[in-house]
N, CA, C and O atoms as a GROMACS GRO file, in nm:
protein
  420
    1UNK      N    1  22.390  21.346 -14.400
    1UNK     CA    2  22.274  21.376 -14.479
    1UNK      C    3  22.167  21.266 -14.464
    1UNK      O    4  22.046  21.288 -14.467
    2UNK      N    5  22.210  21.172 -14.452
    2UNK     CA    6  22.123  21.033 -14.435
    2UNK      C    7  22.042  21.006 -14.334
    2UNK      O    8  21.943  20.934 -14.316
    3UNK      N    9  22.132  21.112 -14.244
    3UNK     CA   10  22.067  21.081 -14.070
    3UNK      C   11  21.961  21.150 -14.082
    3UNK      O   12  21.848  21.108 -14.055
    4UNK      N   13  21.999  21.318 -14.144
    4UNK     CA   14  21.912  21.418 -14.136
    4UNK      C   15  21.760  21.397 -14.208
    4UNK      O   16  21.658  21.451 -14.165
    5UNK      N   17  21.764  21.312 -14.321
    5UNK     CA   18  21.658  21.226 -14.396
    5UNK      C   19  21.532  21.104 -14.289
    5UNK      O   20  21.412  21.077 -14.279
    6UNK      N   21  21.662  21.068 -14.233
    6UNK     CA   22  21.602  20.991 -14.171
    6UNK      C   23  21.510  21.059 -14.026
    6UNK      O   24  21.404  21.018 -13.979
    7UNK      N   25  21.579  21.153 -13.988
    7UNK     CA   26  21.518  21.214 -13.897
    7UNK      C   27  21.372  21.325 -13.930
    7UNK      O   28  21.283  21.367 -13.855
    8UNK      N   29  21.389  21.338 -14.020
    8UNK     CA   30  21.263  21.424 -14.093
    8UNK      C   31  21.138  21.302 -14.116
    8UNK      O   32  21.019  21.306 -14.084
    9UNK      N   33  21.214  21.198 -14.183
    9UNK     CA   34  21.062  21.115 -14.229
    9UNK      C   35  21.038  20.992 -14.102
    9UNK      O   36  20.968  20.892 -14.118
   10UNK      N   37  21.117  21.028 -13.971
   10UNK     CA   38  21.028  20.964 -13.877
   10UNK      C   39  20.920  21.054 -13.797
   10UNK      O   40  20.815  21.035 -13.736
   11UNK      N   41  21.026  21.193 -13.842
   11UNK     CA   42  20.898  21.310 -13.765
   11UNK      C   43  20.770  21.349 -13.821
   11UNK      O   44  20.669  21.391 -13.764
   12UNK      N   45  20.795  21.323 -13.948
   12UNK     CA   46  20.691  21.354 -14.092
   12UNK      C   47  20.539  21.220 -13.997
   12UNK      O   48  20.431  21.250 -13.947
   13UNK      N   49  20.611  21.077 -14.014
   13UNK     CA   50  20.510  20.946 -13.972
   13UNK      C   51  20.463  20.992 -13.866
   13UNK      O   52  20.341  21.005 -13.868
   14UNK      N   53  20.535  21.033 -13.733
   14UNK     CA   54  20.493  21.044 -13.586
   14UNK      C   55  20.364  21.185 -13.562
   14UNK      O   56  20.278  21.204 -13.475
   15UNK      N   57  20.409  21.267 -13.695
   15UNK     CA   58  20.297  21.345 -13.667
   15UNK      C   59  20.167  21.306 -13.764
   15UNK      O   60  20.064  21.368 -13.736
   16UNK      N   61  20.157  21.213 -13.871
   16UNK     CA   62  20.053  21.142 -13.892
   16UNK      C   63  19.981  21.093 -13.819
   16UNK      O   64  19.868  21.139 -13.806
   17UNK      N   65  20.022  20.985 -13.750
   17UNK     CA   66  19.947  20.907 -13.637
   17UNK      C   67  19.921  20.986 -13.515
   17UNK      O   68  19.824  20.957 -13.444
   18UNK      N   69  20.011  21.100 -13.480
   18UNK     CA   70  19.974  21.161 -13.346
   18UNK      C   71  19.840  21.229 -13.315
   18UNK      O   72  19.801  21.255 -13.201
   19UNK      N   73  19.756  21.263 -13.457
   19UNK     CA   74  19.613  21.311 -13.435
   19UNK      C   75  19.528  21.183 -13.401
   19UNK      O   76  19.426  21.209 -13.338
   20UNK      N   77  19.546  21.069 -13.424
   20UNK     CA   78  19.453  20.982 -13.390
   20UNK      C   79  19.444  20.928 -13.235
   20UNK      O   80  19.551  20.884 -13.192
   21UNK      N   81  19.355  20.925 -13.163
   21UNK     CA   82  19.356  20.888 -13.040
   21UNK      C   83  19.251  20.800 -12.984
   21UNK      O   84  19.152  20.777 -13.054
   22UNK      N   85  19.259  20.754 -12.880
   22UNK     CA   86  19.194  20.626 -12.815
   22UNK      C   87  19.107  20.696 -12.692
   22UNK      O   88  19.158  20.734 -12.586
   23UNK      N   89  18.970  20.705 -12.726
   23UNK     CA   90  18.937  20.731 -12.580
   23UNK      C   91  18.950  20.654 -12.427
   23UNK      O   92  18.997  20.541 -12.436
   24UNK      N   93  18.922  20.689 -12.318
   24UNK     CA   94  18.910  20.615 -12.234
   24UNK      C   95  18.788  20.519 -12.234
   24UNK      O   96  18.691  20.541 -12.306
   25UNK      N   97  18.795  20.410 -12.149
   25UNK     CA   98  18.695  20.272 -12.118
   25UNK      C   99  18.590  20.376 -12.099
   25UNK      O  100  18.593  20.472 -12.022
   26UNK      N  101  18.510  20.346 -12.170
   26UNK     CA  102  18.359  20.388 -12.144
   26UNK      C  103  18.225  20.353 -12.163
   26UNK      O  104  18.219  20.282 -12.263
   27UNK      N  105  18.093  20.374 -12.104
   27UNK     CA  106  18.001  20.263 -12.117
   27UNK      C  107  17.911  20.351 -12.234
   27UNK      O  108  17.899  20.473 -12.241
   28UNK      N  109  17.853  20.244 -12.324
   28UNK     CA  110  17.788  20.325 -12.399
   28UNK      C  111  17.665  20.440 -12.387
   28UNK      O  112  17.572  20.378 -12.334
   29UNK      N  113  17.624  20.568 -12.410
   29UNK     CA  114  17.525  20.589 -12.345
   29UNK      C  115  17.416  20.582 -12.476
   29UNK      O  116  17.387  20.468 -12.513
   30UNK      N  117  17.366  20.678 -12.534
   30UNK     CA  118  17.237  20.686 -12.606
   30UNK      C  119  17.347  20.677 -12.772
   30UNK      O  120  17.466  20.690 -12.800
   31UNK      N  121  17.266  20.658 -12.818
   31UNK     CA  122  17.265  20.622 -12.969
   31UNK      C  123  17.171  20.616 -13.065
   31UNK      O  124  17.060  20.578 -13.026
   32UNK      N  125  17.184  20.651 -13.210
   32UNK     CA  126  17.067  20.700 -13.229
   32UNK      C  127  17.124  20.684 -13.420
   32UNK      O  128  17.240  20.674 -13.460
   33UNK      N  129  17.004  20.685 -13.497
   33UNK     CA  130  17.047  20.675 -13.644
   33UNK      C  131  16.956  20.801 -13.713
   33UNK      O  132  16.861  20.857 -13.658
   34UNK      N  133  17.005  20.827 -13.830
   34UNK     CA  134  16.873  20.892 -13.871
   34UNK      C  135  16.898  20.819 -14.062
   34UNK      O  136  16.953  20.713 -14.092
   35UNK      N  137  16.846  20.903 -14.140
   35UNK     CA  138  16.809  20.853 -14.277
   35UNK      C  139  16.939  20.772 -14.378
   35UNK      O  140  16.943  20.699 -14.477
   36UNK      N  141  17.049  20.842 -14.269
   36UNK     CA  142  17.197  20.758 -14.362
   36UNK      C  143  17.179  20.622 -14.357
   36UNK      O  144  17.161  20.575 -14.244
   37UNK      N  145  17.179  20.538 -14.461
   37UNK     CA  146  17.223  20.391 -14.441
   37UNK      C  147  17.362  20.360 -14.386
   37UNK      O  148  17.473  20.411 -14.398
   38UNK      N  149  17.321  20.275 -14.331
   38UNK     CA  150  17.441  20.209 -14.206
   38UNK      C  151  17.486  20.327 -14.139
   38UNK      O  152  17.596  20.347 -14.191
   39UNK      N  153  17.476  20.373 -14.096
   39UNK     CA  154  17.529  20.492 -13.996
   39UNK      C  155  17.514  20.474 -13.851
   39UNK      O  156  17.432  20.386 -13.823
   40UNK      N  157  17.557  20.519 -13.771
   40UNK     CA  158  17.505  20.524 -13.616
   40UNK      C  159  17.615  20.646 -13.503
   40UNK      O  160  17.734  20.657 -13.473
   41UNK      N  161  17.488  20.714 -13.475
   41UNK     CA  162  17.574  20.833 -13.390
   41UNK      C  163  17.538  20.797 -13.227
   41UNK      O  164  17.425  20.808 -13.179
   42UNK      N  165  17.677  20.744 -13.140
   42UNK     CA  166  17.719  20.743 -13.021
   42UNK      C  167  17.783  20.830 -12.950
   42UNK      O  168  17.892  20.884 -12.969
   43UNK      N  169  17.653  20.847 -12.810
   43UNK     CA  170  17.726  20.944 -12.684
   43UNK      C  171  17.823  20.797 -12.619
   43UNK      O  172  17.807  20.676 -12.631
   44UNK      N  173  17.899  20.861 -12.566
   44UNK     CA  174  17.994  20.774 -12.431
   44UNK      C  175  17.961  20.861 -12.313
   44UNK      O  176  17.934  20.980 -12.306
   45UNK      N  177  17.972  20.766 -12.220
   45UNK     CA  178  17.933  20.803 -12.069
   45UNK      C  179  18.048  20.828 -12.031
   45UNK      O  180  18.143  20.750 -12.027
   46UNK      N  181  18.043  21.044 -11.974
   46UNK     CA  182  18.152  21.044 -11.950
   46UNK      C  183  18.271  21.140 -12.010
   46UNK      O  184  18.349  21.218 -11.956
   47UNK      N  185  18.250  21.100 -12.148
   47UNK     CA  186  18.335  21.145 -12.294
   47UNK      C  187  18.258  21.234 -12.377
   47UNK      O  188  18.137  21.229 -12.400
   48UNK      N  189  18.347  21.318 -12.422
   48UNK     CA  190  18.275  21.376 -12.542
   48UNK      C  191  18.396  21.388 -12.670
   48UNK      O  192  18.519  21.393 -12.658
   49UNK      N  193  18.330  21.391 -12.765
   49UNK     CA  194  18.414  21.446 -12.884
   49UNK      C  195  18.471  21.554 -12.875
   49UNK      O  196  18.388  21.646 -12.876
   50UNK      N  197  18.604  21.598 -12.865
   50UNK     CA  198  18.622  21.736 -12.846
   50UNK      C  199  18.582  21.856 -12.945
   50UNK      O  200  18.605  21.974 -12.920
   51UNK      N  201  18.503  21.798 -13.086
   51UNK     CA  202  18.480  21.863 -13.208
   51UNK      C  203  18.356  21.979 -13.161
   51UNK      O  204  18.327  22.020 -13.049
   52UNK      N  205  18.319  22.000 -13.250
   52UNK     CA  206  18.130  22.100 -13.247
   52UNK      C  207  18.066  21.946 -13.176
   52UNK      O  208  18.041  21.942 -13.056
   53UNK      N  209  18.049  21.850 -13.249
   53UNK     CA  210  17.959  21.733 -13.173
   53UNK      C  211  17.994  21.684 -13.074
   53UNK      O  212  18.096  21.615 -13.070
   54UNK      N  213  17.957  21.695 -13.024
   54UNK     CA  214  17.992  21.597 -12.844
   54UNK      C  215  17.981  21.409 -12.893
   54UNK      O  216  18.013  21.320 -12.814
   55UNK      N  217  17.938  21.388 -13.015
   55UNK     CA  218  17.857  21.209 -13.021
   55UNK      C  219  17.993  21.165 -13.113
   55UNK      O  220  18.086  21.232 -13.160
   56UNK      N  221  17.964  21.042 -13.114
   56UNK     CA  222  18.133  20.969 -13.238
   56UNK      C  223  18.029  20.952 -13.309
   56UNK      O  224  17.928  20.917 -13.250
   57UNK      N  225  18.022  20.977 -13.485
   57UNK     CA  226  17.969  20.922 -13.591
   57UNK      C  227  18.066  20.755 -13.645
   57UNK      O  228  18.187  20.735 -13.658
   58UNK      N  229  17.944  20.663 -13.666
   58UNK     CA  230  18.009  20.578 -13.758
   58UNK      C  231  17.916  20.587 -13.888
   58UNK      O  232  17.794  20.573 -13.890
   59UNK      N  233  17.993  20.610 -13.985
   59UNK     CA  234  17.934  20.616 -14.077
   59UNK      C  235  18.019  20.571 -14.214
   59UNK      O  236  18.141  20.587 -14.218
   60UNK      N  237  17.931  20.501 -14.349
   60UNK     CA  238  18.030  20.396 -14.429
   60UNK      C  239  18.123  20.472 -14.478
   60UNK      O  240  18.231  20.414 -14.490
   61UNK      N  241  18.120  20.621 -14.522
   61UNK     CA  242  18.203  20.682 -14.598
   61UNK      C  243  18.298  20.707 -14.529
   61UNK      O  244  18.382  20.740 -14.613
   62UNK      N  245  18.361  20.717 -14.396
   62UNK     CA  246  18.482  20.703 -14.300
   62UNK      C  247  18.525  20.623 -14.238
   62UNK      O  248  18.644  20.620 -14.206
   63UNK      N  249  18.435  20.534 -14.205
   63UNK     CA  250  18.457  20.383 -14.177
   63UNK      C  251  18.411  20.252 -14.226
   63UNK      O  252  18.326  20.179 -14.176
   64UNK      N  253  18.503  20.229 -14.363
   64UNK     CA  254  18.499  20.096 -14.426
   64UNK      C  255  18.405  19.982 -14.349
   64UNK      O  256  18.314  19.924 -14.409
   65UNK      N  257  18.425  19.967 -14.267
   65UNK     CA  258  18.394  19.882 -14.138
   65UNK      C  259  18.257  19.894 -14.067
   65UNK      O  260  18.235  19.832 -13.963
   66UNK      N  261  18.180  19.963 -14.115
   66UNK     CA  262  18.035  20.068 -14.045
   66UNK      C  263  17.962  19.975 -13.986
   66UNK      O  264  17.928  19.980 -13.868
   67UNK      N  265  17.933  19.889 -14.063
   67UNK     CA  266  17.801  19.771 -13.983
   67UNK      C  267  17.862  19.687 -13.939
   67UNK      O  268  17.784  19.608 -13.887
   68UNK      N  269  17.986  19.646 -13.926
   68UNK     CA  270  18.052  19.575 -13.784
   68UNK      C  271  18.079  19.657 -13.704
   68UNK      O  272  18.127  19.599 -13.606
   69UNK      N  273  18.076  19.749 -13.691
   69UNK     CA  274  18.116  19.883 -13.581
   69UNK      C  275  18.009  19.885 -13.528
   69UNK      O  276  18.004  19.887 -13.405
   70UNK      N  277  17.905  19.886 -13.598
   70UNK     CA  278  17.772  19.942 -13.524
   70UNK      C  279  17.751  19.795 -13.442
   70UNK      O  280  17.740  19.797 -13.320
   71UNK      N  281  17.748  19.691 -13.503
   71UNK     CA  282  17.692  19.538 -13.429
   71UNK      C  283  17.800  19.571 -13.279
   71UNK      O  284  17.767  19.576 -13.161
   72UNK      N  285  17.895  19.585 -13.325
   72UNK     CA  286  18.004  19.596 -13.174
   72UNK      C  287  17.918  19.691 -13.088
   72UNK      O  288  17.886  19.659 -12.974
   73UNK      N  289  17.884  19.800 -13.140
   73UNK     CA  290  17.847  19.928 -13.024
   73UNK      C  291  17.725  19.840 -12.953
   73UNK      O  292  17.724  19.792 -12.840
   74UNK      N  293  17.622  19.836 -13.057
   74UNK     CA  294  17.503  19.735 -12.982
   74UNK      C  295  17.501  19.645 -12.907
   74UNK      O  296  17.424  19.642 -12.811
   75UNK      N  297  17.586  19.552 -12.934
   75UNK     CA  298  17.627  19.424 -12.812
   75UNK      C  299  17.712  19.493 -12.742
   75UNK      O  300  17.696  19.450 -12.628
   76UNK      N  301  17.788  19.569 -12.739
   76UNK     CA  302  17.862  19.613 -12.604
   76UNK      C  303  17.744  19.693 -12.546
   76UNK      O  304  17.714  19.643 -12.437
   77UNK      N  305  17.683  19.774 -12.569
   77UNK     CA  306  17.514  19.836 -12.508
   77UNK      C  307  17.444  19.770 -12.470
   77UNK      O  308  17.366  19.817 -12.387
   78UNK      N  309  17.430  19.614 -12.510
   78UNK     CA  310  17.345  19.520 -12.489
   78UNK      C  311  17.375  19.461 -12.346
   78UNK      O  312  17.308  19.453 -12.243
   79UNK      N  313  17.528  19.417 -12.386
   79UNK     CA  314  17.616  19.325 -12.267
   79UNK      C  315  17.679  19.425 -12.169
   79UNK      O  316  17.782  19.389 -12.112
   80UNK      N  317  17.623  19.555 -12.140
   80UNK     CA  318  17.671  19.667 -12.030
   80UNK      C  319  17.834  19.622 -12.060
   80UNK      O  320  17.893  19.569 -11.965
   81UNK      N  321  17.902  19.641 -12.180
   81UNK     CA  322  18.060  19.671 -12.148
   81UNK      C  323  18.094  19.759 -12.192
   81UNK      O  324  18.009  19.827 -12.250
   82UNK      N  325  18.241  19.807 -12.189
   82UNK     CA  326  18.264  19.944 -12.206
   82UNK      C  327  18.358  19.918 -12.315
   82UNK      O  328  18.433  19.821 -12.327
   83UNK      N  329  18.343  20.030 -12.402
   83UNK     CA  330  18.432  20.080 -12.520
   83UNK      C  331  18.521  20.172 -12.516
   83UNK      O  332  18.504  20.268 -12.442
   84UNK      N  333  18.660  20.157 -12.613
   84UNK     CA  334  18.750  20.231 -12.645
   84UNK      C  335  18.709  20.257 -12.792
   84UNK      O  336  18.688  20.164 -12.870
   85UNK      N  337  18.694  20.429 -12.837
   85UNK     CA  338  18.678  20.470 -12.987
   85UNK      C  339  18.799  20.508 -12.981
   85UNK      O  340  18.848  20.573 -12.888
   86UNK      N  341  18.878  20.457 -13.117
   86UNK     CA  342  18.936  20.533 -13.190
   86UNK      C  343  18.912  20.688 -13.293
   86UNK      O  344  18.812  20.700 -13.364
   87UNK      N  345  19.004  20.779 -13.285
   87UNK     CA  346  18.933  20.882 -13.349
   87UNK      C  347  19.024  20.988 -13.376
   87UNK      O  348  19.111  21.021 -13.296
   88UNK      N  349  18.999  21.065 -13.533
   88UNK     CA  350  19.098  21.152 -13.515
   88UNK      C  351  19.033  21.279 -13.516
   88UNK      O  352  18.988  21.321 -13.623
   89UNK      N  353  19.020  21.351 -13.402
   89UNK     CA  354  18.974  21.501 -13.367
   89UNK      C  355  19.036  21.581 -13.517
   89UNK      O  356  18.979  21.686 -13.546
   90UNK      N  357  19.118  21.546 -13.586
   90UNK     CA  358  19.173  21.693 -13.656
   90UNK      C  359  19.094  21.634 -13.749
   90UNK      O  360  19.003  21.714 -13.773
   91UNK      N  361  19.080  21.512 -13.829
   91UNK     CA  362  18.982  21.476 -13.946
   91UNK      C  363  18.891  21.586 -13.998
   91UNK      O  364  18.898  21.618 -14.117
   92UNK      N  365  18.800  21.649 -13.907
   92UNK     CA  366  18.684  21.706 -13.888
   92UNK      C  367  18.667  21.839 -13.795
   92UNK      O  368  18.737  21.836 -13.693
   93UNK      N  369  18.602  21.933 -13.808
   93UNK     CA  370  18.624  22.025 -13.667
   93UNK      C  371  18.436  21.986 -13.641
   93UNK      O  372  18.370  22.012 -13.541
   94UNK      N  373  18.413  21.952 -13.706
   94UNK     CA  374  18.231  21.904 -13.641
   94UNK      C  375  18.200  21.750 -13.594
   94UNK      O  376  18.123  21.720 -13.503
   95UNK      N  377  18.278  21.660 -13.676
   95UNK     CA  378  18.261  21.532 -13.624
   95UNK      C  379  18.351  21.467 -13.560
   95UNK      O  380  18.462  21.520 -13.564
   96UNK      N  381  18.344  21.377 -13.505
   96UNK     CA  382  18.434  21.262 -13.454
   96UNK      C  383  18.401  21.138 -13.511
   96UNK      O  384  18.303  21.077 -13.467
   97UNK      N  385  18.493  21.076 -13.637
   97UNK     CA  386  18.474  20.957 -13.686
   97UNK      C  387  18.522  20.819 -13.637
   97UNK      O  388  18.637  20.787 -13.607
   98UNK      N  389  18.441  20.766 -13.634
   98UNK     CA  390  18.446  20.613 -13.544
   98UNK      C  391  18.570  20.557 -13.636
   98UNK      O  392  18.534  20.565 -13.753
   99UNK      N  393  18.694  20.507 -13.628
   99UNK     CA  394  18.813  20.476 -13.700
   99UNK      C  395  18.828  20.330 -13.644
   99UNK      O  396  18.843  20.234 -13.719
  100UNK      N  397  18.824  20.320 -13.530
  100UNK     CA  398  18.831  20.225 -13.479
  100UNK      C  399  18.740  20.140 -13.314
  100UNK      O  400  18.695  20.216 -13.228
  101UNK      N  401  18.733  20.045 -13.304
  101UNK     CA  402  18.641  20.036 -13.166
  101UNK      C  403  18.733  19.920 -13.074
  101UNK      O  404  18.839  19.895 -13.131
  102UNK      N  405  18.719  19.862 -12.977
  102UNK     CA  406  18.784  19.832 -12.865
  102UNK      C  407  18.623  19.781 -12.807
  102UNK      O  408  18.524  19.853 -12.813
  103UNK      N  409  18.625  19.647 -12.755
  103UNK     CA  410  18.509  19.569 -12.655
  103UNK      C  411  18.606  19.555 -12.548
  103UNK      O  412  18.721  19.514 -12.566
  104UNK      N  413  18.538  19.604 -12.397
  104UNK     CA  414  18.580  19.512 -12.290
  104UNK      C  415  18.570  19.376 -12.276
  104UNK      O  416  18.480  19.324 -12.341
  105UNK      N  417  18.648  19.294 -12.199
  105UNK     CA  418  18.611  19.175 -12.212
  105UNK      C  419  18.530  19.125 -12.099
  105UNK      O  420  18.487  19.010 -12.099
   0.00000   0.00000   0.00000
């Protein structure tokens, strides 16, 4: 019975984390804000969101983290390097929320 417990609540965790995913290295392309404070919506060169939006939103209400996310996107745009977004496609069927970011070095 213990095993069978145990085997349910590692499958229960593995399908938590399994919606979140890492895009591939990519260079930033256009970016753009509109009236939200701290917000910023990014194309990747290359990538798209698989949602309705093709762009990753960062924005404060999904990502704690918003205006260090955005300073990262800009200096990696600035310094031509490429980014890894974190993101979970099921979150949303219209957006792709910026969860996490990745700088080349």
């Amino acid at each position: 019975m213990r095993n069978f417990i145990l085997v349910i609540v590692i499958g229960f965790m593995g399908s938590i984390s399994a919606a979140q995913k890492w895009t591939e290295w990519r260079e930033v392309g256009i970016f753009y804000t509109y009236t939200k404070a701290d917000s910023l919506y990014v194309y990747l060169e290359g990538e798209r969101c698989p949602n309705e939006k093709a762009y990753y939103a960062v924005e404060p209400g999904q990502n704690s983290n918003a205006k260090q996310t955005i300073s990262m996107i800009l200096a990696a745009s600035a310094m031509k390097r490429k980014v890894r977004i974190l993101t979970d496609p099921e979150q949303s069927t219209v957006m792709c929320y910026v969860l996490g970011l990745q700088v080349s070095p």
